[in-house]
C-alpha positions in Angstrom: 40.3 -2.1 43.5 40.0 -5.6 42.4 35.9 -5.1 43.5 35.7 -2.4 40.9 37.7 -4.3 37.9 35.4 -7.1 38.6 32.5 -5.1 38.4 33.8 -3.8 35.3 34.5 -7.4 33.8 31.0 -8.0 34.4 29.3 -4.9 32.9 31.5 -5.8 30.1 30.3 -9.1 29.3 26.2 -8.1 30.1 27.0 -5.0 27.7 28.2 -7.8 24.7 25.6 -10.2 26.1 22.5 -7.5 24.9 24.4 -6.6 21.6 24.9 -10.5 20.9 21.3 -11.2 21.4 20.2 -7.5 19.6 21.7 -9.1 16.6 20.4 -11.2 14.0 22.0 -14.2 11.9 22.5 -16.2 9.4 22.4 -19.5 10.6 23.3 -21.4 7.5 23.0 -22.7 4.0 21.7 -25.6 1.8 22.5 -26.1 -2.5 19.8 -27.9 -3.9 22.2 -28.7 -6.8 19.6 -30.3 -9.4 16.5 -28.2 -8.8 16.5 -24.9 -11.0 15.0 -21.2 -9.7 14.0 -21.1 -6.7 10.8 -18.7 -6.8 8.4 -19.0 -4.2 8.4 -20.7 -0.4 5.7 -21.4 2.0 5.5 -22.7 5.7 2.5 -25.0 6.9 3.1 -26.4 10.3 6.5 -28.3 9.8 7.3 -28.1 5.6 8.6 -25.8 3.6 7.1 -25.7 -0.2 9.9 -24.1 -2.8 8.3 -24.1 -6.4 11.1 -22.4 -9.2 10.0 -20.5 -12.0 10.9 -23.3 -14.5 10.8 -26.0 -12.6 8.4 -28.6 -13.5 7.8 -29.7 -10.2 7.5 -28.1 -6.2 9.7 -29.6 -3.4 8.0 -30.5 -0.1 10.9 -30.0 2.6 11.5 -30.3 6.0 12.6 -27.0 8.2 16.4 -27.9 8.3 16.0 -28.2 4.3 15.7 -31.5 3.3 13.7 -32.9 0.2 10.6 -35.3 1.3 8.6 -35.3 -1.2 7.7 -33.6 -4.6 4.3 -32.1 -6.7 4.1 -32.1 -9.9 2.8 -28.7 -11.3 3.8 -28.7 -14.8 2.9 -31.4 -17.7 5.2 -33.2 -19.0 9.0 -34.9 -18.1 10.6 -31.8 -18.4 13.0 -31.1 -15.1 13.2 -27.6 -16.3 10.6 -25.5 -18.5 11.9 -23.9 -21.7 11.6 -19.9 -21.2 9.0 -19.0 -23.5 6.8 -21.9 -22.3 7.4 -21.6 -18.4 4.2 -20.5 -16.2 7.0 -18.5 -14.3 4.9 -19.5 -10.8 6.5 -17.0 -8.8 4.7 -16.6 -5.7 2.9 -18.5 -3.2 -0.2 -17.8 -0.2 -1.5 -20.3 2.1 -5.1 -20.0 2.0 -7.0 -21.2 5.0 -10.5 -21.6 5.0 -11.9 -23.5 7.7 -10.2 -26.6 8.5 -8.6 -26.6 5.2 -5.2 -25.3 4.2 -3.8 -24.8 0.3 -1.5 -23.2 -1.3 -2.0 -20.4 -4.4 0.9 -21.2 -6.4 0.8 -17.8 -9.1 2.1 -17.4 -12.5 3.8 -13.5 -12.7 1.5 -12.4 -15.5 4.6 -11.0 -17.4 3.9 -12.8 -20.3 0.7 -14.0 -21.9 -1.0 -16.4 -21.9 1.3 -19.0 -20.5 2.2 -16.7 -17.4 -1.8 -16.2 -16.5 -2.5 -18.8 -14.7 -2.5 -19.8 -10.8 -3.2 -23.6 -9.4 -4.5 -24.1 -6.2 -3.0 -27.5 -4.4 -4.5 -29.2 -1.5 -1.7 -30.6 0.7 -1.0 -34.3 0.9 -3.6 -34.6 -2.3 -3.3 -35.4 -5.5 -5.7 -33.2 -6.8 -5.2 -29.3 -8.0 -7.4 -26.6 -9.7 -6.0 -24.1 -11.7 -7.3 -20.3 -12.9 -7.1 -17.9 -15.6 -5.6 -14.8 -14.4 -5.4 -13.1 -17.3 -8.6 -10.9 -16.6 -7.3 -9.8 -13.9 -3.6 -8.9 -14.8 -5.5 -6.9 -17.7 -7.4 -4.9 -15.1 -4.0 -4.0 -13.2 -3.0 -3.0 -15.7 -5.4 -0.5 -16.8 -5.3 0.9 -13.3 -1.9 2.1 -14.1 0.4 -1.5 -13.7 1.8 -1.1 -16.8 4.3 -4.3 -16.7 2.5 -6.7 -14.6 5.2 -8.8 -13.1 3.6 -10.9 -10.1 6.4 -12.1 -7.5 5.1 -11.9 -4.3 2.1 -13.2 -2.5 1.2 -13.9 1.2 -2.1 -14.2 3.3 -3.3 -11.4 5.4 -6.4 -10.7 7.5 -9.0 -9.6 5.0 -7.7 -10.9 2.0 -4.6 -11.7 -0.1 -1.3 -9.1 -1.1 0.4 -9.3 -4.2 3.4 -7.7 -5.3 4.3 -6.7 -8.9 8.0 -6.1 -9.4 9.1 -3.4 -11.1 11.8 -3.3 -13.8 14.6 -0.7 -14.8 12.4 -0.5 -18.0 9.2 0.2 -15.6 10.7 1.4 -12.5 7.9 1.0 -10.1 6.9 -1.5 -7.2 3.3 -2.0 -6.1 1.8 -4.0 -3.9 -2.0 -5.2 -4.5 -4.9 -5.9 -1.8 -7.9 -8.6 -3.2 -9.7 -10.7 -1.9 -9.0 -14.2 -0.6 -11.1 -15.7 -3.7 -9.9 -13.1 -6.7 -8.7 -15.7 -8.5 -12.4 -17.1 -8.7 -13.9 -13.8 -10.0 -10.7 -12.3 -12.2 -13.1 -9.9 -14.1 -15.1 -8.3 -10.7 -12.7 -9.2 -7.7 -12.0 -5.7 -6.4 -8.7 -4.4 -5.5 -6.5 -1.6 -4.7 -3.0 -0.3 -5.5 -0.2 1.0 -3.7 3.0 2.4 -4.4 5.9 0.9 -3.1 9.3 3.1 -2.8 10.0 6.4 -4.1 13.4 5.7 -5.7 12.9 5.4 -9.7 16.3 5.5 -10.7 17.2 3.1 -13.6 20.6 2.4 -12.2 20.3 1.2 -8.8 16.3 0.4 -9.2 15.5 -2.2 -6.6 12.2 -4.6 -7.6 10.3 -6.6 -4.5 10.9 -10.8 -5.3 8.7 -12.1 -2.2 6.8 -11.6 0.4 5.8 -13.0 3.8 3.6 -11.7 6.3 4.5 -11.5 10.2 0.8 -11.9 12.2 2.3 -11.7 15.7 3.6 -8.5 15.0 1.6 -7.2 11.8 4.9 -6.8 9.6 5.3 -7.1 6.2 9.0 -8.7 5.2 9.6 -8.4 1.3 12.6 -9.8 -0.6 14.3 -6.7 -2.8 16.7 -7.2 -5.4 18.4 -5.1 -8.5 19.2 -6.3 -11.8 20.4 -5.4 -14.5 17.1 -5.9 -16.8 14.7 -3.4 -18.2 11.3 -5.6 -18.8 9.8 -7.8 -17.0 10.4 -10.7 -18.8 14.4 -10.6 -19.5 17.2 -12.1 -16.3 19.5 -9.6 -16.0 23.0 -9.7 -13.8 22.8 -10.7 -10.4 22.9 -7.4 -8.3 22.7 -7.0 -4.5 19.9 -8.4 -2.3 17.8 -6.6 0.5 15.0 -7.0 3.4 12.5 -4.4 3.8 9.7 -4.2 6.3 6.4 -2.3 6.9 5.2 -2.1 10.2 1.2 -1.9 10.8 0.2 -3.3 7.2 -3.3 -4.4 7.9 -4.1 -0.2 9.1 -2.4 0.8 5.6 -3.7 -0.3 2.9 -6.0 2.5 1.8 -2.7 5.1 1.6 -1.4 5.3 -2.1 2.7 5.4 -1.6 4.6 3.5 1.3 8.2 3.2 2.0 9.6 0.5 4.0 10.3 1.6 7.9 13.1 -1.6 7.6 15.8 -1.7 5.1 18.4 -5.1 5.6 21.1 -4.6 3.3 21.8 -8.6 3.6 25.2 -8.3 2.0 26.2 -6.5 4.8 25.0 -9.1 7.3 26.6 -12.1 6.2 28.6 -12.1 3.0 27.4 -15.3 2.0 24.7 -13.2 0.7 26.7 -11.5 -1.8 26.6 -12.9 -5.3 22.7 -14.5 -4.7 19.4 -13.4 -6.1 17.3 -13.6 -3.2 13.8 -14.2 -4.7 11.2 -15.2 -1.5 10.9 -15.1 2.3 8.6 -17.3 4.4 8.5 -17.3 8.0 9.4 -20.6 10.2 8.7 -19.3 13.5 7.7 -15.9 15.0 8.3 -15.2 19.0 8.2 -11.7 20.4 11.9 -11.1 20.1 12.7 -12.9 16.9 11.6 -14.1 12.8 13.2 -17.7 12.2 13.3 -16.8 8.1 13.9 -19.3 4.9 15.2 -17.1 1.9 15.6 -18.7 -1.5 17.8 -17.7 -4.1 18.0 -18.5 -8.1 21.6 -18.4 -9.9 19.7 -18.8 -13.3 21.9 -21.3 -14.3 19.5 -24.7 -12.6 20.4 -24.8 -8.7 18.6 -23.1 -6.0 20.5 -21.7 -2.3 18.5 -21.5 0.7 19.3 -19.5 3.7 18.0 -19.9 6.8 18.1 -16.1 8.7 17.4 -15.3 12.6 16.1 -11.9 12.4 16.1 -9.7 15.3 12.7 -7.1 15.8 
């Protein structure tokens, strides 16, 4: 008798065990209390790169969070750019060519021409290029885009993705395939659109804020949000937050409609979620069981939260 309670104990435990490790995490979070709207993250080797939407400057972090160094990407002393000014860089690709790695720092388009432009940062140098988008964003949207509102970008074989957020005004998400070098041609790069989520409701729309791209497992993780604006270039009230992911990206980018196969509703997961913007995703560290994520979130009111998230395939 005592054999079979035993056994029992120690199905038990191996039964929690598998759920324990089935589940994913939220391992913590950092305030960066003086740096405004958090917008965009990337990963190269061991530093994170946030730029904000108004900030003047990008932040060069470690992977536990903490501030080494800063680029400026804005003119003047400004901490944080006045609205109608702003470049609103909202998403950022590492671009690797070669032996050389860069970031695409992009400008959401959503309002001209201050919002047209992308720069294009070495690393460790002091030197950046920038581009006039504004060709481009014209072309989306004569191909049916009709609020461009960049937010998302990430590297993937073949060539960059961007996505547009939609708005409760302009209901619709789409995701854009380019080239690696669009932003060198603007006016003849080509492209190709698809539709992202069926749902168009005003009320609960839900509009993509970043993007990352898994290339162990060929996954697509976007940020989605709600709130409560109807343009592209209005904040609205701070909704709920989710994760959704497309499996097999690279084999679907010729189909015109997608839904996610993934939906995290991250308020559910950990309710320090609730309350926060989430506005980008990069990837630390991909094994076959696991994502290490860095999330970013903006309060619009000048400080930036960033989660760090365990995510479970």
């Amino acid at each position: 008798m005592r054999c079979k309670i035993l056994l029992h104990i120690l199905a038990l435990g191996f039964f929690l065990t598998r759920c324990n490790k089935n589940e994913s995490s939220l391992e913590g979070t950092t305030l960066l209390v003086d740096y405004p709207s958090g917008s965009a993250l990337s990963h190269i080797g061991n530093r994170i790169y946030l730029a904000g939407d108004d900030a003047s400057t990008m932040l060069v972090m470690d992977e536990h969070f903490a501030v080494i160094g800063k680029v400026r990407v804005a003119q003047g002393n400004e901490q944080r750019i006045r609205k109608k000014i702003k470049q609103d860089l909202e998403a950022m690709a590492v671009l690797r060519t070669g032996k050389k790695t860069s970031l695409l720092l992009i400008g959401s388009g959503s309002l001209a021409p201050y919002r047209n432009f992308c720069q294009l940062i070495l690393p460790g140098s002091p030197y950046k290029s920038t581009y006039n988008l504004g060709a481009f964003y014209q072309r989306l949207q004569q191909q049916g885009i009709q609020q461009v509102n960049i937010e998302g970008a990430t590297a993937i074989p073949g060539g960059i993705l961007l996505a547009s957020r939609g708005s409760k005004g302009f209901p619709r998400n789409h995701l854009v395939f380019t080239g690696t070098s669009f932003y060198q041609q603007p006016d003849s790069a080509s492209f190709s659109i698809i539709r992202v989520g069926t749902n168009t409701d005003t009320a609960v729309f839900n509009g993509i804020s970043g993007l990352d791209y898994a290339k162990g497992s060929d996954k697509l993780l976007m940020t989605v949000s709600t709130e409560n604006t109807y343009n592209s270039f209005s904040d609205g009230s701070i909704g709920k937050s989710y994760l959704w992911i497309i499996n097999d990206i690279t084999t679907r980018r010729r189909i015109s409609h997608i839904n996610p196969d993934k939906v995290i509703d991250l308020d559910k997961l950990d309710a320090r979620f609730q309350g926060h913007k989430i506005e980008s995703v990069c990837i630390l560290k991909e094994t076959r069981e696991e994502l290490l994520l860095a999330l970013a979130a903006d309060d619009d009111k000048g400080q930036t939260l960033l989660f760090r998230l365990r995510l479970k395939k």
